[in-house]
Phi, psi and omega in degrees: 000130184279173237254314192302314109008267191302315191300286189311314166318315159303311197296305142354271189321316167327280188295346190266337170304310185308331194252345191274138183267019186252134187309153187294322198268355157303105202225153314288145173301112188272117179221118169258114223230118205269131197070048177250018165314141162252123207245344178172048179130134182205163175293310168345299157295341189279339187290336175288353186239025179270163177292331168327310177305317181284314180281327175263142138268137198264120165235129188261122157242124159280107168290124162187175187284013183195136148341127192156160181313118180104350178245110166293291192230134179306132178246141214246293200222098177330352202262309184268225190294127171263142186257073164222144188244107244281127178083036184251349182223117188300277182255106169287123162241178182164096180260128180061074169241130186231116210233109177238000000 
């Protein structure tokens, strides 16, 4: 992740705190970051240091096609059942995602 990445990624969290229309008392805000292997640097952090972290509570899970740093759940095949359950994810991200 270039240095440049993680700052709009905070600045992003920042604004979307400024802008979200979800009550304070909605807990936790569920945000899913699609491609989150950490390969040199992930949103995750930029997300502990945004005003978003601060005013809501958050929980960020990281997706991605393989086992690795920043990845909560494995997805086997995108295609078939997303293991999430409709209306569980607040803020979708996906930064750098390269699909080969």
């Amino acid at each position: 992740m270039h240095a440049s990445a993680w700052i709009f990624g905070n600045l992003f969290f920042t604004w979307v705190a400024d802008l979200l229309l979800i009550d304070p008392q909605h807990s936790p805000i569920q945000i899913v970051d699609i491609g989150s292997y950490d390969v040199n640097g992930n949103l995750r952090t930029a997300l502990e240091y945004s005003e978003l972290n601060h005013r809501y509570d958050v929980n960020y899970t990281g997706v991605d096609m393989s086992e690795g740093r920043n990845v909560d759940v494995v997805l086997k095949d995108p295609y078939d059942i997303w293991p999430f359950e409709h209306n569980y994810i607040d803020i979708v991200i996906s930064l750098s995602l390269i699909h080969i």
